[in-house]
N, C-alpha and C positions, 0 to 999 in steps of 0.2 A: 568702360572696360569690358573685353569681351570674355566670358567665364567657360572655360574648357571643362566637361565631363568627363569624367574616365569612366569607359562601358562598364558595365554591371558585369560579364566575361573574362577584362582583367583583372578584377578584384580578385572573383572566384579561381582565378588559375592562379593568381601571388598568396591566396590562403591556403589553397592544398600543398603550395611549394614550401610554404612553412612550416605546414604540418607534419611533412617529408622529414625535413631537416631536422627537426625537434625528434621525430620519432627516431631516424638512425640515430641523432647526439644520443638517445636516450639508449639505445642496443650498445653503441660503441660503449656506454659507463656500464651498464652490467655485464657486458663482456670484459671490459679491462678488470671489472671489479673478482670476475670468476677467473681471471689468469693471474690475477695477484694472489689469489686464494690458493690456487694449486703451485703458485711461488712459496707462498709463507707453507703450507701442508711438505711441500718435497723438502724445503731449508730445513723444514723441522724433523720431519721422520723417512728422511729419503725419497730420494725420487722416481725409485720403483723397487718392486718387491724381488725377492733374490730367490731367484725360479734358476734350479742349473740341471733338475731330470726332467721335465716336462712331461710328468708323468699323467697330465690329463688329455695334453695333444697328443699322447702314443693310446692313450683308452677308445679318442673318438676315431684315431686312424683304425686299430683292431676293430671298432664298431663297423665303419666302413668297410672295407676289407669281409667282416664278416656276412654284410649284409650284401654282398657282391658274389657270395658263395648260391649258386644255381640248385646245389646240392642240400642247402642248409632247411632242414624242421624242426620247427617249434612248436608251442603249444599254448595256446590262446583260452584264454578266460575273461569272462564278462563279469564285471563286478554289480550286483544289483542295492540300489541303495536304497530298496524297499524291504529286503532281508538283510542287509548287509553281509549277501554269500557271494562267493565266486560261482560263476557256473562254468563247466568246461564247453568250452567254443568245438574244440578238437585239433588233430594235428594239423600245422601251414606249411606252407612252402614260403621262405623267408618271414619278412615282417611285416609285410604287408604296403601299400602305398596311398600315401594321403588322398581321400577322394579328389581336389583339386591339382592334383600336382599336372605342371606342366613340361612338356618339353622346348618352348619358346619361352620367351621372356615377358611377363603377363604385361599387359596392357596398361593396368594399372596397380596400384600396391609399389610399396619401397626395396623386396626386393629385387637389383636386376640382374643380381651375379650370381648364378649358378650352382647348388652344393656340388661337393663333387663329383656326385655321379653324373653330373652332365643333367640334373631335374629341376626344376622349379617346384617346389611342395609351396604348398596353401595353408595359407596362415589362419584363413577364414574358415575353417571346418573342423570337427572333431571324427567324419566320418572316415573309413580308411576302406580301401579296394585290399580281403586277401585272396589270400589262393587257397582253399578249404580241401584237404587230402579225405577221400571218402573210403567207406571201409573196403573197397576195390581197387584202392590205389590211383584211382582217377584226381587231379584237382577239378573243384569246382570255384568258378569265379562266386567271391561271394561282396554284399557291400554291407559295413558295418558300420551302426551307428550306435552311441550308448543306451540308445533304448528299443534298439530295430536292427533286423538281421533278415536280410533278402536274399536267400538260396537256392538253390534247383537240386540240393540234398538236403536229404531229411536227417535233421540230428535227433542222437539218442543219448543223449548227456541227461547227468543230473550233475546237481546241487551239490559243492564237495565240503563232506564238515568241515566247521569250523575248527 
């Protein structure tokens, strides 16, 4: 009797196909098991919460809106957490922009929908681009980091008590 081999190739491709299938059976139970959960959570205590001023979606519209004003100065402090003092930065023009923010849709990263000013901000940085008002009324592009401040004005700020 002649004895037929099965190549060593379709072994390994009918064992990844089962590994496949075992691993989605296994997504498909913790997903049915998370949508029964938020079945018994909603039967229990409702199935969403009773929102009728939307008084946090009118705070981030006035945020926007605000931050769209050309006109708008603030007033910036750096907090140091070797004194734990505020130091004054000085007067801004708005609030300044995330050192990454983009006007395209970044290449990589999860967001790809745009806030609504039409920007892409950066998830990855704590630095931010302001506009530093100097005591001639001039802005100065400035880049700010929590522990680094790169100017082309000279501050004269101090330390403001506690």
């Amino acid at each position: 009797m002649l004895e037929k081999r099965v190549p060593v190739k379709y072994l390994l491709m009918i064992g990844v196909l089962l590994t496949l299938v075992v691993g989605v059976a296994a997504c498909d139970d913790q997903q049915s098991t998370s949508l029964s959960n938020a079945t018994t959570a909603s039967q229990k205590w409702g199935s969403s919460p009773n929102i009728s001023n939307y008084y946090e979606y009118l705070q981030l519209k006035a945020i926007y809106e605000a931050r769209d004003n050309p006109q708008l100065v603030l007033n910036a402090y750096l907090f140091s957490e070797q004194t734990g003092q505020l130091t004054c930065l000085g007067k801004v023009k708005g609030f300044g922009v995330p050192y990454g923010t983009e006007w395209s849709p970044p290449t990589s990263g999860t967001q790809s929908i745009p806030e609504p000013n039409g920007l892409y901000p950066s998830q990855q940085t704590s630095a931010d681009w302001v506009l530093l008002i100097g005591p001639d009324g001039k802005t100065h592009i400035s880049f700010v980091e929590p522990n680094l401040i790169i100017t082309d004005q000279k501050l004269a700020c101090k330390p403001l008590a506690a």
